[in-house]
N, C-alpha and C positions, 0 to 999 in steps of 0.2 A: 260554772262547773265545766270542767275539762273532762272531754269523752275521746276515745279511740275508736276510729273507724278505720277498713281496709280500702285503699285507693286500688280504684277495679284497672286500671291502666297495667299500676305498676306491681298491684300485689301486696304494697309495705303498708304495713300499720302505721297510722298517723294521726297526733290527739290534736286537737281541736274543741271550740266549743260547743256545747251541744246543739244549740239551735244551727249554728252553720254546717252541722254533722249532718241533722236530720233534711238540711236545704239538700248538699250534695244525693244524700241518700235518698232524697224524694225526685232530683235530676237523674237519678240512677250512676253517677259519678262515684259513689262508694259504699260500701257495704258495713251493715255490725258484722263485728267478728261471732261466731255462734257461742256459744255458755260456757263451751271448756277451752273457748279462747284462741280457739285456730281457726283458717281465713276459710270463710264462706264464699270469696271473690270469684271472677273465673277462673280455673287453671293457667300456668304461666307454663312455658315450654321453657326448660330448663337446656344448658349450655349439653350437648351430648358428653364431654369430657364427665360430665356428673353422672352417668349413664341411667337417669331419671328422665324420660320424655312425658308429660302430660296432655290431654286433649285440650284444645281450647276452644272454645264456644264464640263463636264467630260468625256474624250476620251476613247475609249474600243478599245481592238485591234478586226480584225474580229475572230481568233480564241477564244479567252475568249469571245464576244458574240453569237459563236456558241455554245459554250460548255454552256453557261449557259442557252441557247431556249434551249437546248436539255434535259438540268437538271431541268428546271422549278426554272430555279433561280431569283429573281428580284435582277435586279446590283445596284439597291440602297443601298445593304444591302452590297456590295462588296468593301474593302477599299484597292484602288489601291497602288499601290509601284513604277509603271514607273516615266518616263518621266513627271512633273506636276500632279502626280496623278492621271495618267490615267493606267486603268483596263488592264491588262494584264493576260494572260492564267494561267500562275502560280496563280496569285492572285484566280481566282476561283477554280481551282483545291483545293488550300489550303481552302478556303472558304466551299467546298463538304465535306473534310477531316473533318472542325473542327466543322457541322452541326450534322458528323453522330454520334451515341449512343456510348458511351462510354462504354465498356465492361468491 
């Protein structure tokens, strides 16, 4: 039996079959769509030209959110490289590095 579930990456609904649905869904790799059929995944941050921005829900490890309270960073501005896209030390170290003036 053929199931649709929404791939938490990318956002797009993708059918599949069920037991391989409910694998990913239990790795947390994608989500059921909810009952009236629109995406429960996390928000996608939409092209500004579509003048739709969304939040996106995005893991920090605790040390890159120490270091950035410390540096007066807002980690919005921070584009992660982990695991899903989540915020990692490196990423804001490199982030400090490529704010400062270039001499």
């Amino acid at each position: 039996m053929s199931v649709q579930v929404i791939d938490v990456k990318t956002g797009q609904l993708k059918s599949m079959s069920e037991r391989y649905a409910r694998i990913l869904v239990k790795m947390k790799r994608a989500r059921w769509p909810d009952q009236e059929g629109q995406s429960i995944a996390p928000e996608v941050i939409l092209p500004p030209s579509s003048g739709l921005v969304r939040q996106v829900e995005v893991k920090v490890s605790k040390a890159a959110k120490a270091l950035a309270e410390s540096a007066g960073i807002d980690l919005n501005k921070v584009a992660g490289t982990g695991t899903d896209g989540a915020i990692t030390k490196p990423d804001v170290e490199a982030f400090i590095v490529a704010q400062q003036p270039q001499e």
